[in-house]
C-alpha positions as a printed Julia matrix, in Angstrom:
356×3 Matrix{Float64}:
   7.19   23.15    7.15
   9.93   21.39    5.75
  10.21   20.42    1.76
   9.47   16.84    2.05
  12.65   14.59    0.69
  10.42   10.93    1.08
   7.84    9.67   -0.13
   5.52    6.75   -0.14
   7.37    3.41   -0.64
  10.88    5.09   -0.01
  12.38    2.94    3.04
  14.05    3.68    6.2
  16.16    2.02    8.43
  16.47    2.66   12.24
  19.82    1.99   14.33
  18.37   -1.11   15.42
  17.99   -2.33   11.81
  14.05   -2.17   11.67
  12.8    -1.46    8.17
   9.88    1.11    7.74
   7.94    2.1     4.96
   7.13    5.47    4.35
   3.4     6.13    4.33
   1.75    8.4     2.2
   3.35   11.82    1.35
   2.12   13.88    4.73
   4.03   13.82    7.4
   5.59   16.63   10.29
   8.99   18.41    9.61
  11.25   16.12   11.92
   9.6    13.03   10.87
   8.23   10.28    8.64
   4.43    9.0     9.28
   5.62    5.3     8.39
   4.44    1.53    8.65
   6.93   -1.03    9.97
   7.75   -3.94    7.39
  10.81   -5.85    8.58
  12.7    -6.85   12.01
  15.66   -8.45   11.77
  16.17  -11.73   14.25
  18.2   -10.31   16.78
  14.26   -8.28   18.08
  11.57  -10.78   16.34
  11.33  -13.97   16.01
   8.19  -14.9    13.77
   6.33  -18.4    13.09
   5.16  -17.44    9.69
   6.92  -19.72    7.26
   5.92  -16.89    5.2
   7.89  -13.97    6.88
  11.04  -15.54    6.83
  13.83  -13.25    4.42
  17.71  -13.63    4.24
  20.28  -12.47    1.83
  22.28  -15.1     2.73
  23.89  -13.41    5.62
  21.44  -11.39    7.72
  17.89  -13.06    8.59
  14.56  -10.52    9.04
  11.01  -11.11    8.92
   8.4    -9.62    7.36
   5.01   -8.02    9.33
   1.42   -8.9     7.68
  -1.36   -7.0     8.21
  -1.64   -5.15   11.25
   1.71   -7.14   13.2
   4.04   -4.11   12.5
   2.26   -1.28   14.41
   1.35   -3.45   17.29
   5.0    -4.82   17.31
   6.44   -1.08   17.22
   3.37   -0.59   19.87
   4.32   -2.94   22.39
   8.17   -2.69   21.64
   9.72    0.05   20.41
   7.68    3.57   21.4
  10.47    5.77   20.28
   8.81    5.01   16.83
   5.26    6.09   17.76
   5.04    9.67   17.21
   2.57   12.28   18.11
   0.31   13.14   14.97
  -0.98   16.71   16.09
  -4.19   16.36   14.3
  -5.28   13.42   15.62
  -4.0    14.06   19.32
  -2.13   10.36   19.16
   0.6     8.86   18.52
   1.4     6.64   15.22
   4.1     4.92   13.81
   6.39    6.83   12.75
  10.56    7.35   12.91
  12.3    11.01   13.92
  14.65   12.01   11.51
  17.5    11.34   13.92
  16.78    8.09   14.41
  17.05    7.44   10.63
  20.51    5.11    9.98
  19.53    4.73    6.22
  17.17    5.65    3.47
  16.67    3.23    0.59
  14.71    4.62   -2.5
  13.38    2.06   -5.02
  13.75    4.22   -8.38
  17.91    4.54   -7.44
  17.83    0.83   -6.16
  16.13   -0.54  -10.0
  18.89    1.52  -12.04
  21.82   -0.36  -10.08
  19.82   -3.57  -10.3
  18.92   -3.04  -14.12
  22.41   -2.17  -14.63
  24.29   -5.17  -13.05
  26.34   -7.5   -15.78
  25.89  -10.52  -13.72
  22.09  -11.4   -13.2
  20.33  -14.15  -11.43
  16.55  -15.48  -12.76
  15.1   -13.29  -10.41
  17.08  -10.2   -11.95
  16.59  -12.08  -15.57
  12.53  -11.88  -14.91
  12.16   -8.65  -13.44
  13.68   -7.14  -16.89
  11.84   -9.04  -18.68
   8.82   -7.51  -17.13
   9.97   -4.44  -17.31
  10.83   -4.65  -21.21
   7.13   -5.95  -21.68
   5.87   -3.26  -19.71
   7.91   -0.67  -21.5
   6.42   -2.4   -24.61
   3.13   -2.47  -24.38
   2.67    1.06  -22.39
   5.59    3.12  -23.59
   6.39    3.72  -20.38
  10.11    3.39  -19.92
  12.45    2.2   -16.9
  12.26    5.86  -15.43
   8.94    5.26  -14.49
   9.56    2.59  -12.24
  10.97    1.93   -8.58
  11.08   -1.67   -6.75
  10.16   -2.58   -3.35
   9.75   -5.23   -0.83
  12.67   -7.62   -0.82
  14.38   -6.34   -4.35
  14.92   -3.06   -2.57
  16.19   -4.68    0.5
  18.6    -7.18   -1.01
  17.41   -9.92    0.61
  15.43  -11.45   -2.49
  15.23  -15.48   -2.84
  16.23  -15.78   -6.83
  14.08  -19.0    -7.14
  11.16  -17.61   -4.62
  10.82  -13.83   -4.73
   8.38  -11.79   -6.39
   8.98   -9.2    -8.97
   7.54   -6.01   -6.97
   7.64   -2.75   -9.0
   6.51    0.51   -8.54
   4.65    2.96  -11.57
   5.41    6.83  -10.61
   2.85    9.29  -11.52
  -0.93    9.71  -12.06
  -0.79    9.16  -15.78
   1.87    6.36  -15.77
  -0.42    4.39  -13.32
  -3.22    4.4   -15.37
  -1.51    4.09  -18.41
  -0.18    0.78  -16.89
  -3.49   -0.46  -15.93
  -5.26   -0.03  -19.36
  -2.02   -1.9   -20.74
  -2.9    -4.76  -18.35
  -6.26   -5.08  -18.88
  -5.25   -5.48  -22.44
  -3.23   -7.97  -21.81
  -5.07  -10.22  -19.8
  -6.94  -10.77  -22.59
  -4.74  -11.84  -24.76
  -4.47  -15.76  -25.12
  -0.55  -15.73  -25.45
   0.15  -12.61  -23.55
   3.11  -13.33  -20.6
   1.29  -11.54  -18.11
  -2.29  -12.76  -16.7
  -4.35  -11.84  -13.89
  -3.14  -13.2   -10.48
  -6.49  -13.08   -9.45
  -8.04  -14.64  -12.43
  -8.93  -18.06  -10.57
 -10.12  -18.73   -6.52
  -6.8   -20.22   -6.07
  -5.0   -17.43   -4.6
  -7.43  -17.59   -1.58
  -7.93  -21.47   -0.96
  -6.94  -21.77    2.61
  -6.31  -18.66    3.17
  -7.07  -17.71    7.1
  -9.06  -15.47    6.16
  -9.6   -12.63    9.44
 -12.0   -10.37    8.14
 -15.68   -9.91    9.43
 -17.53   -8.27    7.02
 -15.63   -8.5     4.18
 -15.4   -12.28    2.52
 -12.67  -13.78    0.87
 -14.7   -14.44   -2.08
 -15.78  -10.44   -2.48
 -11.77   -9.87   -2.22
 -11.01  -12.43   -5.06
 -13.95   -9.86   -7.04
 -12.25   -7.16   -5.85
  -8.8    -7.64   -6.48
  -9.0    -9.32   -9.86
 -10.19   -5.85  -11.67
  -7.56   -3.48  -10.01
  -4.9    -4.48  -12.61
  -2.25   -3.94  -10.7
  -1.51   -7.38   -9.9
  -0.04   -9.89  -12.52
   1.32  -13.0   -12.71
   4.99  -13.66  -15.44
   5.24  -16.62  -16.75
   8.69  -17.14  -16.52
  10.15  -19.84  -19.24
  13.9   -20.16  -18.37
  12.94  -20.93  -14.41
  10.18  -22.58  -15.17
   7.65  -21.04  -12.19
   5.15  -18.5   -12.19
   6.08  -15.14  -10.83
   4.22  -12.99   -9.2
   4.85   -9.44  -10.25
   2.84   -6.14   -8.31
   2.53   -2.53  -10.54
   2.64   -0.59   -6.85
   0.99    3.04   -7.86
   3.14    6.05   -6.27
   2.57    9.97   -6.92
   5.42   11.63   -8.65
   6.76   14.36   -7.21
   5.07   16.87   -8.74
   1.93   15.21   -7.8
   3.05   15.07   -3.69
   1.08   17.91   -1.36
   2.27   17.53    2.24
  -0.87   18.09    3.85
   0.3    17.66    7.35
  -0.87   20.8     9.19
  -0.71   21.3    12.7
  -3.68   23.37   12.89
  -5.8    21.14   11.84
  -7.9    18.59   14.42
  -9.09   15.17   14.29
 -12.01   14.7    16.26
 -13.07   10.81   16.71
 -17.11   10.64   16.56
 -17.43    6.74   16.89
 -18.13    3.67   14.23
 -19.62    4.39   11.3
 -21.58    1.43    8.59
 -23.37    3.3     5.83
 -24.37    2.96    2.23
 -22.69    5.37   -0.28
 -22.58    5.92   -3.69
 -18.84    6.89   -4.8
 -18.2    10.31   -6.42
 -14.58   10.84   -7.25
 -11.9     8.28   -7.39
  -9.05    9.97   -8.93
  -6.95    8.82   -5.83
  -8.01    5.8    -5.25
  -4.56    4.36   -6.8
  -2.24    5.88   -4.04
  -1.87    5.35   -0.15
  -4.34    7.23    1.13
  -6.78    6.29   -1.0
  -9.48    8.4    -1.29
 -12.81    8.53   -2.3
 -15.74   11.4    -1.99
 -18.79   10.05   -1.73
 -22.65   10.77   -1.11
 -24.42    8.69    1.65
 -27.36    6.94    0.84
 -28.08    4.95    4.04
 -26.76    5.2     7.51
 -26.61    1.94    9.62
 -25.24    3.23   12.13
 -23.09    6.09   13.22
 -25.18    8.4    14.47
 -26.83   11.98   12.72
 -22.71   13.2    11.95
 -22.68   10.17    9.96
 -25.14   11.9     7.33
 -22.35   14.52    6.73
 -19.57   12.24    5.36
 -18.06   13.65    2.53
 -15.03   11.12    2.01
 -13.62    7.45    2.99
  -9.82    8.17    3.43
  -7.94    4.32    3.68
  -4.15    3.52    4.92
  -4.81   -0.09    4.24
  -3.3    -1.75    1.0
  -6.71   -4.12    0.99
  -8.76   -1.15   -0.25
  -6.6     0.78   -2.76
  -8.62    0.85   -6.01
 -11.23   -0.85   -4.31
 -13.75    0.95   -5.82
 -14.89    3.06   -9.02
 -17.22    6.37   -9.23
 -20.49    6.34   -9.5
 -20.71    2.55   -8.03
 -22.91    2.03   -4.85
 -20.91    0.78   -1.72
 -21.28   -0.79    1.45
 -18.31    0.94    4.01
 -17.73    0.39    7.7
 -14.67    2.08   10.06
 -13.91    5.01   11.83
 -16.02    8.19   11.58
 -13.94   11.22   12.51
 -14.55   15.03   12.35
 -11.63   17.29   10.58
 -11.43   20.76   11.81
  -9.62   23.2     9.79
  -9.5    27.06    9.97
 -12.97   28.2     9.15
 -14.65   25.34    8.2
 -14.89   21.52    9.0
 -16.13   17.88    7.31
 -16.9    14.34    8.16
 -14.57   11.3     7.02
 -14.45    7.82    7.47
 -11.07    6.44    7.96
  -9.72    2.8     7.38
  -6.56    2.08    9.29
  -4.71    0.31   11.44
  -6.8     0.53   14.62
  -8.27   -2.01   17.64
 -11.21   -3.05   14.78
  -9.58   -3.42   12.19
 -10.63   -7.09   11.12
 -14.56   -5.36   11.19
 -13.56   -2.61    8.7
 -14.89   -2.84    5.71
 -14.54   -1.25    1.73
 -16.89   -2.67   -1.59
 -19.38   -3.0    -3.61
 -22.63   -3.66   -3.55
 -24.9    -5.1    -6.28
């Protein structure tokens, strides 16, 4: 098995100019497990005011949600590849079909660097030097993504989206948020401090509601918002948690099998979190109550999630409601019971919280 040179936010480009992300820090020797972010106009054409990005002189939009792996679906299949566990194909790009690699820490240092910077540029080092500040973290332990890395940023629009490398740095950052948001004159506050992130939001979820998200999100401290004085706006700035590379374990085996044993809704109470920050998130839990699933459901030792929704969703020792995939993992000499949260046919009915 190949050494693994990517890892989670690092970005590829395909010949055709699509923009992937890659996913987690697992994936098969000649290729990266991804998730598609951003076409440019010459293959999609999007009515989402929202999706529009340009640097001025090439236009691409960006996917929400699940739109990027039923785009790559329907479109492009040379970018679903076969995951030997599960027996089906994913998105995903070959390493010869790679054109470019982007990687966010390299992409900051020429950013941070420049002589000439625009109020976009201005704000993101001002959150970094606050960061730095209050954490004692320093610039090393940061990447950016999204439109930063990309170069097609909006200086009056964009949001400041950093990454925090390694286990310790994330939660360092996190404690050093929550500090902050409670400070009366602190520059960053909680973006999810008030319901008016979510007023009008069309909101697609079934059994998750957009009031237990606005719960949800506001303690993962990982979202803030700058108050930016010279520009005048509010700025939206993410703390995206990545493993360093110490931390990475590719545990893409091709011995292992996925079997899929139906839909799972159960009651849990959470025992281990310490992964919760990263994509996959994971979680061990105990079951307390089965719904529905059927007598494997019993057995489920873990929730593993892909989806950016649940990442720090929940804390051990907490009771849960969860609802998704059940699936059986076979691995030489032994096997357990998960319940996955992905990109999949249901996944408006998944579900990931807490329960009073």
């Amino acid at each position: 098995m190949a050494t693994l040179r990517l890892r989670d936010r690092d970005a590829i480009i395909t010949k055709e100019g699509l923009i992937f992300r890659v996913f987690g820090y697992s994936h098969p020797s000649n290729a990266y497990i991804c998730d598609a972010e951003y076409a440019p106009t010459e293959i999609l054409k999007s009515d989402n005011p929202k999706a529009f990005r340009t640097n001025g002189k090439r236009v691409c939009y960006k996917f929400y949600e699940d739109e990027g792996w039923l785009f790559i679906k329907n479109n492009f299949p040379q970018h679903m590849i076969l995951h030997q566990a599960l027996k089906k194909k994913v998105v995903g790009v070959e390493c010869k079909n790679i054109a470019e690699v982007r990687k966010p820490k390299e992409r900051l240092r020429r950013l941070f660097e420049k002589e000439q910077k625009d109020e976009l540029l201005e704000a993101m080092q001002n959150v970094l030097e606050i960061a730095a500040k209050y954490s004692g973290l320093s610039v090393n332990n940061f990447g950016v993504f999204g439109s930063l890395l990309h170069g097609f940023y909006n200086p009056r629009f964009s949001d400041v989206d950093l990454i925090v490398y390694g286990r310790g740095n994330v939660a360092n950052m996190r404690e050093t948020l929550q500090e902050l948001y409670l400070k009366r004159s602190s520059p960053l506050t909680n973006e999810f401090a008030s319901d008016e992130v979510i007023r009008g939001k069309n909101w697609r979820f079934q059994n998750y509601s957009p009031r237990e998200f606005l719960w949800h999100q506001r303690r993962k401290m990982i979202y803030a918002l700058f108050t930016d004085e010279k520009s005048g706006r509010m700025i939206k700035a993410e703390f995206e948690p990545v493993k360093n590379w110490g931390e990475v374990k590719n545990e893409y085996d091709a011995k292992t099998r996925v079997s899929q044993k139906g839909w799972v809704k159960m009651f849990a109470c959470v025992t281990e979190d310490d992964d919760s920050p990263f994509i996959p998130s994971i979680y061990s839990i105990k079951p307390l109550a089965v719904l529905d699933g059927g007598k494997d459901a019993g057995n489920v030792k873990r929730i593993v999630s892909y989806m950016e929704e649940f990442r720090v969703q929940v804390q051990k020792d907490e009771k849960i409601y969860v609802e998704g995939n059940l699936e059986e993992v076979i691995i030489p000499r032994r096997s357990f019971h998960q319940i996955v949260l992905t990109y999949c046919p249901r996944y408006y009915e998944q579900a990931l919280k807490v329960v009073s």
